[in-house]
C-alpha positions as CSV (number, residue, x, y, z in Angstrom):
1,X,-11.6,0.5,-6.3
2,X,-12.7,0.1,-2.8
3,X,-11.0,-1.6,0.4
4,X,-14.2,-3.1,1.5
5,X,-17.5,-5.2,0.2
6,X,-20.2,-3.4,-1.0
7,X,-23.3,-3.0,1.8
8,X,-27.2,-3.4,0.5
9,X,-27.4,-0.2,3.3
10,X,-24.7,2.1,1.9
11,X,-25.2,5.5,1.8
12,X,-23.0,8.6,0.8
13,X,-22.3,11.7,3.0
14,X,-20.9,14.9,2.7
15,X,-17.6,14.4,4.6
16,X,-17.9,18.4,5.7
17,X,-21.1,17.6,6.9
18,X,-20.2,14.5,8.6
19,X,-17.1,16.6,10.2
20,X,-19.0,18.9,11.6
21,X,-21.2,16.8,13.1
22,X,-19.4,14.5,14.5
23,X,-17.0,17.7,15.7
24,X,-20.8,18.8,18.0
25,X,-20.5,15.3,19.2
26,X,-17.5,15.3,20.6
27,X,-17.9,19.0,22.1
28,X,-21.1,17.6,23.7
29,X,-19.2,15.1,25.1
30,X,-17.1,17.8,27.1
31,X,-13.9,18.2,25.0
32,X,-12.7,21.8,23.9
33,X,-14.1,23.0,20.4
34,X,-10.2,22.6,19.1
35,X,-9.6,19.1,20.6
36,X,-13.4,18.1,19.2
37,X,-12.2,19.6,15.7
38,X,-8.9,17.4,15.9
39,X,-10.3,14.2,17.1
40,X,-13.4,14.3,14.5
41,X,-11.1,15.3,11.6
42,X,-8.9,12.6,12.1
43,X,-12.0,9.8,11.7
44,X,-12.9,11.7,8.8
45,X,-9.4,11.5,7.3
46,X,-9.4,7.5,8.1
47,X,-13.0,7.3,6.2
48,X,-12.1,9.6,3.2
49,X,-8.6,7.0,2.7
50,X,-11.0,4.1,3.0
51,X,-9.7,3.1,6.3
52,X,-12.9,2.7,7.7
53,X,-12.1,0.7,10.8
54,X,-10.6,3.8,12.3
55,X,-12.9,5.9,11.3
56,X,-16.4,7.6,12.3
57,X,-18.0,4.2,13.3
58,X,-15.9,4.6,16.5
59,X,-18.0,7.8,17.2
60,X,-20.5,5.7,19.3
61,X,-17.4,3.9,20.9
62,X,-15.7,7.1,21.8
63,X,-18.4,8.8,23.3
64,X,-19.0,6.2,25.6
65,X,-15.4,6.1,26.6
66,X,-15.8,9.9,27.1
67,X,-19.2,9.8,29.1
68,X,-19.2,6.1,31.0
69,X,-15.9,4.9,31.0
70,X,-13.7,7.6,32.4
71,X,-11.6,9.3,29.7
72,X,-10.8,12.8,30.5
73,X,-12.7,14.9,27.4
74,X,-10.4,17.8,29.1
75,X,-7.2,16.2,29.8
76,X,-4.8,17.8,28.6
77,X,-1.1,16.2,27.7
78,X,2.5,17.2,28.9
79,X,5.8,16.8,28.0
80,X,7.1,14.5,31.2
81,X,10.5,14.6,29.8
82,X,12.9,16.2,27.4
83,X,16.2,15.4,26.7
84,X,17.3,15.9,23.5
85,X,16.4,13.4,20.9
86,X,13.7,12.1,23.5
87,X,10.4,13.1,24.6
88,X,8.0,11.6,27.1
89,X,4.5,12.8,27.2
90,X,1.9,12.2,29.8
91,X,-1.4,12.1,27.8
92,X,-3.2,12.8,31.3
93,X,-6.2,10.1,30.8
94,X,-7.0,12.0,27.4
95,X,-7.9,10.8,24.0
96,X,-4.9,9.0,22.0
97,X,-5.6,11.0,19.3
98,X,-5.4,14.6,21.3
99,X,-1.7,13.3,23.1
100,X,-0.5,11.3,19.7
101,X,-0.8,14.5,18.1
102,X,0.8,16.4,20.2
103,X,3.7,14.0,20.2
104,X,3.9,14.1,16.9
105,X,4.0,17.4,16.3
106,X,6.5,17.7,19.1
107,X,9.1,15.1,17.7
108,X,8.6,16.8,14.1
109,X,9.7,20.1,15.8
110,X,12.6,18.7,17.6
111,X,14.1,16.5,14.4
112,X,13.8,20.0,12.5
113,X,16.5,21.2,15.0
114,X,18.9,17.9,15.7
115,X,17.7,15.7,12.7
116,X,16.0,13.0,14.6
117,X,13.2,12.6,17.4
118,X,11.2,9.8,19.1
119,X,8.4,10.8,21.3
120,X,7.3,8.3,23.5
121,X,3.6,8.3,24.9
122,X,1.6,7.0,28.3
123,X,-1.7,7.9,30.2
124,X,-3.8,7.4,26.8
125,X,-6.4,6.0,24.9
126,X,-6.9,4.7,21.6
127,X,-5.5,6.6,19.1
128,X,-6.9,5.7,15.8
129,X,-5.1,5.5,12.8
130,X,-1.4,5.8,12.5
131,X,-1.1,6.8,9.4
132,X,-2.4,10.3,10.5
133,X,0.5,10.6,12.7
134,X,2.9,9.7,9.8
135,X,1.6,11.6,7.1
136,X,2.4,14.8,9.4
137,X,6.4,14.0,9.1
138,X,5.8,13.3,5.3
139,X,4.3,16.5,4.8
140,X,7.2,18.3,6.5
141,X,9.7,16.6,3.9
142,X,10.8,14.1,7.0
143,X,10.3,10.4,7.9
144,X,7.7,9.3,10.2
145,X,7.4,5.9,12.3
146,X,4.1,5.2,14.5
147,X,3.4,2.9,16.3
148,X,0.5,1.7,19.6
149,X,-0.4,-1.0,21.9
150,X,-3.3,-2.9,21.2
151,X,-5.9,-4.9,23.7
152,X,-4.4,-8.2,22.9
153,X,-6.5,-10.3,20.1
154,X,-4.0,-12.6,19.2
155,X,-2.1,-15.6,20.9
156,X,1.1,-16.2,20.7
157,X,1.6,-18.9,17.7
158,X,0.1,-22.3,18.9
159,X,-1.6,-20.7,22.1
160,X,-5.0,-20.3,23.1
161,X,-5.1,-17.6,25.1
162,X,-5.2,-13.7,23.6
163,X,-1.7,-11.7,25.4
164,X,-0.9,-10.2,22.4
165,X,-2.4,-7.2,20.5
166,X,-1.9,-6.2,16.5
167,X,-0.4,-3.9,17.9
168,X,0.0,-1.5,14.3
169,X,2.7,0.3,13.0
170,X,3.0,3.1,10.0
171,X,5.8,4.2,8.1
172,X,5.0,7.4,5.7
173,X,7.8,9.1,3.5
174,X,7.6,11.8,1.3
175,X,7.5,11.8,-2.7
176,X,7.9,14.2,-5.0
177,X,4.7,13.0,-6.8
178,X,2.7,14.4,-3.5
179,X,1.9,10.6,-3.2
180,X,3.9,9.4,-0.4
181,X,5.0,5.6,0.5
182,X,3.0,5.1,3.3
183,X,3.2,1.6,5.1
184,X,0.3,1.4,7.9
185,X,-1.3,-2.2,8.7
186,X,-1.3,-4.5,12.0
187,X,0.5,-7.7,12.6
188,X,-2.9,-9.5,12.7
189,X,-3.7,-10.3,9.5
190,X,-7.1,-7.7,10.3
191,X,-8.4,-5.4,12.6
192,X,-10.8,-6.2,15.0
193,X,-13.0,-3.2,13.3
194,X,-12.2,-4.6,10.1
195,X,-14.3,-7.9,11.1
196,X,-16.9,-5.2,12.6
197,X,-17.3,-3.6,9.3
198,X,-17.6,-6.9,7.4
199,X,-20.0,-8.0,10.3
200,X,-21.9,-4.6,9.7
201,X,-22.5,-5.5,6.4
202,X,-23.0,-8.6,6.9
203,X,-20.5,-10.1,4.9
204,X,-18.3,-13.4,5.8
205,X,-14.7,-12.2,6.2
206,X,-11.6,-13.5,3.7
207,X,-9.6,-17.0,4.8
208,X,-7.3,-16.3,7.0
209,X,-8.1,-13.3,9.2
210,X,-9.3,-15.1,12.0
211,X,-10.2,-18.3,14.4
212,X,-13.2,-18.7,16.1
213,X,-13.2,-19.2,20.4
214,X,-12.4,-22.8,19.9
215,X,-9.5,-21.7,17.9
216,X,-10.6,-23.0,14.5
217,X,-9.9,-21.1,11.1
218,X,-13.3,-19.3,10.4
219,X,-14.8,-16.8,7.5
220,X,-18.2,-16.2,9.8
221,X,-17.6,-12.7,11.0
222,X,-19.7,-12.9,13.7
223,X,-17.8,-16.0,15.4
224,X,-14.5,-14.0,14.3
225,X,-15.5,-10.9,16.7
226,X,-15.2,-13.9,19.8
227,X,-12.6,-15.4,18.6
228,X,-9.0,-15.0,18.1
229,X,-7.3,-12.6,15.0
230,X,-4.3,-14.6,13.2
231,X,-1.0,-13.3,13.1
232,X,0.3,-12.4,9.7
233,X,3.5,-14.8,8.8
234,X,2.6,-17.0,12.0
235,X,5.1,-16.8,14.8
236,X,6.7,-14.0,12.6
237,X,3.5,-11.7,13.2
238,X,3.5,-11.9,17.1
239,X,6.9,-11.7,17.3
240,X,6.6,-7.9,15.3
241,X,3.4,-7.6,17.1
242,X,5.6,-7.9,20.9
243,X,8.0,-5.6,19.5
244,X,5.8,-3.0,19.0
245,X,3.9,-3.0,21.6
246,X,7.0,-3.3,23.7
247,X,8.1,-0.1,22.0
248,X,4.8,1.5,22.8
249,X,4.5,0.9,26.1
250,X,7.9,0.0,28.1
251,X,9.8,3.4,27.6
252,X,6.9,6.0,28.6
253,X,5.6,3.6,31.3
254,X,2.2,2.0,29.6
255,X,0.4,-0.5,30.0
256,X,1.2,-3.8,27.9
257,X,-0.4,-6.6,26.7
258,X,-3.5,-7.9,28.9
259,X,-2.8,-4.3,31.3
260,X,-4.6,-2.3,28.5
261,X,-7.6,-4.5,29.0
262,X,-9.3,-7.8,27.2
263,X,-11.9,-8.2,25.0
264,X,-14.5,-8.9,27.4
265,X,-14.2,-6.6,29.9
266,X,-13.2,-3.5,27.6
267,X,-10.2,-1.4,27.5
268,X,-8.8,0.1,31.2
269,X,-8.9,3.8,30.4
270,X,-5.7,6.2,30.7
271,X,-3.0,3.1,30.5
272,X,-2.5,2.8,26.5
273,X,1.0,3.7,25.0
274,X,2.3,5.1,21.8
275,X,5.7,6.3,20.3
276,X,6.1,8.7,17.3
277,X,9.4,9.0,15.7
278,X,10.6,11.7,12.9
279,X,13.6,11.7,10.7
280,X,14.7,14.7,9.0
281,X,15.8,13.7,5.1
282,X,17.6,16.8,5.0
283,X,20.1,16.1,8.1
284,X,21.3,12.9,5.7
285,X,20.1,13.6,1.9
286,X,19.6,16.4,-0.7
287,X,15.3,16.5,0.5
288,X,14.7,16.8,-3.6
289,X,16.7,13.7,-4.4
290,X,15.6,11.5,-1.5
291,X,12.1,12.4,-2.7
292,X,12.4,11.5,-6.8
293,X,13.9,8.4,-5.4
294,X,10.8,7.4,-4.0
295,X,9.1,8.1,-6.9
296,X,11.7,5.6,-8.7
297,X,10.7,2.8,-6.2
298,X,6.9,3.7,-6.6
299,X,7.6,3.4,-10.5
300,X,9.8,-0.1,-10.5
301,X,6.9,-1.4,-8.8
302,X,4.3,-0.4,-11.6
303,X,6.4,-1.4,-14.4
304,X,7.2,-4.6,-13.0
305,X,5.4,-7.7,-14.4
306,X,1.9,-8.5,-13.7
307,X,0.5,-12.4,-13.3
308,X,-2.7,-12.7,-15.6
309,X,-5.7,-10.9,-14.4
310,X,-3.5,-8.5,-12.3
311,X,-4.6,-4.9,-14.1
312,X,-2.3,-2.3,-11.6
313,X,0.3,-2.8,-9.1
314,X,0.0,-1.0,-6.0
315,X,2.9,0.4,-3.4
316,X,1.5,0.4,0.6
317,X,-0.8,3.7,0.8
318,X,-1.6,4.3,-2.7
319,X,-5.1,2.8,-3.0
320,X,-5.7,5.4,0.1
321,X,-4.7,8.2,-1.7
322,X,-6.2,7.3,-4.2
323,X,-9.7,7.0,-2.4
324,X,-8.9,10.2,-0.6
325,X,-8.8,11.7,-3.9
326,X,-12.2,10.4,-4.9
327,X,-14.1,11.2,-1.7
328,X,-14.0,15.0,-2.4
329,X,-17.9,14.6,-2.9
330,X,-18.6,12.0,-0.7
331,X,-17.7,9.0,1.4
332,X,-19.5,5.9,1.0
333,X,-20.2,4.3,4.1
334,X,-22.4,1.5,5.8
335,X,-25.9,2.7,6.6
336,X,-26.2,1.5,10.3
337,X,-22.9,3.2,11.1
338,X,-24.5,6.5,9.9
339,X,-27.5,5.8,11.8
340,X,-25.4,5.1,15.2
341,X,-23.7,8.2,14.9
342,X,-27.4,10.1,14.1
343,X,-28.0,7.9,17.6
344,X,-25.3,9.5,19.5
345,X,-25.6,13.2,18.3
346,X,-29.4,12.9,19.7
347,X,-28.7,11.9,22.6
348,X,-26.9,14.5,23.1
349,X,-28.4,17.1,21.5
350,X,-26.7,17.6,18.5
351,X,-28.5,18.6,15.5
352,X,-27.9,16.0,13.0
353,X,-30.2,16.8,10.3
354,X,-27.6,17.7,7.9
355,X,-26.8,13.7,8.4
356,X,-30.2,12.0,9.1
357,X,-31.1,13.0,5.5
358,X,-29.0,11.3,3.9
């Protein structure tokens, strides 16, 4: 079971190991040993659930945003506003992962006392996976939403010009099975660091992810990376796409769309926007119940019929778990991106022996 190709250069780590590196890293970079801890656990997370877009192979990414670009390792968010049900936080030019958690956290809190929250974020960066932001209601026995602007890789359905971003959304809630529903995907139908890891590997990408810059389907994932990401069910795709990213940005104040930056020229630090939203079972169902009912959906989805070939059925975050649950001893994961992180924790000093070995 895997999400990706196999890679001739694949090579196992430890994910302690590789959490404690990349943990230095980020310390070297400036930020506190807590925020470090945070941010590097969160990429490890995404790589242990297979999600390895938004995971350590944005080390050498974020350290450059951290020591070139102008993201604050040290800024620290605030709570702008609270009234009630709604929370705006200021993430103060810091990393989206830092200020998303916070939200999150925050909102959690706050639908634990009135039932249900919506914190709504500014002044960030990217913010990696959502489903890390989800999967904290979950655990609390609540309902989490997520969602983020994106720099805009799409156009608008029969366009030519990239205004709108994939803008991604999760949805986690919690099962009694410990395996929670847990819907987190893009309305592009990829990531751009999807195409990067296929590119890494140098594999072509599947029909359908992406044009090239003359806007003509391709599978070459080098001409994808210029080019323009589909939307998943067309028009349908950017229209959820808008949405969110409206949602993201237009009640905290964010940037949208082409104000977070382009392709070319890069993000423009301290302007992305996210929202986190919680909602407490217990304020509307028996928590046990609403819990045994998602295992009932989980389970009319594996006992439902098959087409030939088709061995298992899956239900939107089980393949993670599942991987999560199989990376105890070791991530799998493409040998130049474990040789750009042994790049980055040089060059600033970090001993990365533990990782260089292996």
């Amino acid at each position: 079971m895997a999400i990706y190709p196999k890679g001739a250069g694949d090579r196992v780590v430890d994910p302690g190991a590789l959490e404690a590196i990349v943990t230095a890293i980020f310390a070297g970079c400036g930020m506190s040993d807590a925020d470090a801890a945070l941010l590097a656990g969160s990429l490890v997370a995404s790589d242990r659930r297979g999600i390895l877009s938004h995971g350590v192979m944005r080390v050498p990414d974020y350290v450059k945003k951290m020591t070139k670009d102008g993201v604050d390792p040290r800024g620290v968010p605030t709570v702008v506003s609270d009234r009630g049900a709604a929370i705006v936080i200021d993430g103060h030019n810091s990393m989206g992962q830092i200020g998303g958690t916070m939200a999150m956290r925050r909102a959690i809190e706050r639908a634990g006392e009135i039932g249900v929250a919506f914190a709504a974020v500014r002044g960030s960066n990217h913010c990696g996976a959502m489903d890390w932001y989800t999967l904290m209601a979950a655990e609390a026995d609540m309902i989490g939403i997520a969602g983020t602007n994106a720099i805009p890789t799409m156009a608008p359905w029969g366009g030519t010009d990239r205004i709108v971003g994939i803008n991604p959304l999760s949805i986690a809630m919690p099962a009694a099975s410990g395996k929670p529903f847990v819907l987190d995907f893009a309305f592009g139908a990829t990531a751009h660091g999807k195409i990067r890891i296929y590119h890494q590997k140098g594999s072509p990408i599947p029909e359908g992810w992406a044009f090239d810059a003359e806007g003509n389907p391709t599978t070459d994932a080098g001409a994808a990376l210029n080019g323009i990401i589909q939307p998943i069910g067309q028009h349908k795709g950017v229209g959820l796409g808008m949405a969110v990213g409206m949602l993201s940005s237009l009640l905290s104040g964010a940037g949208y769309g082409t104000e977070s930056g382009n392709m070319e020229d890069g993000a423009v630090v301290g302007v992305d926007g996210h929202f986190f939203m919680a909602i407490n079972v217990a304020f509307f169902e028996d928590v046990a119940r609403f819990k045994t009912r998602t295992d009932g959906v989980i389970a009319q989805v594996h006992t439902s019929g098959r087409r030939d070939g088709v061995e298992r059925l899956y239900v939107p975050g089980e393949i993670e778990s599942d991987l999560e649950a199989a990376s105890r001893d070791g991530i799998v994961l493409p040998g130049t991106a474990i040789d750009d992180i042994v790049a980055a924790g040089k060059a600033l000093g970090v001993d990365v022996t533990a990782l260089a070995g292996q």
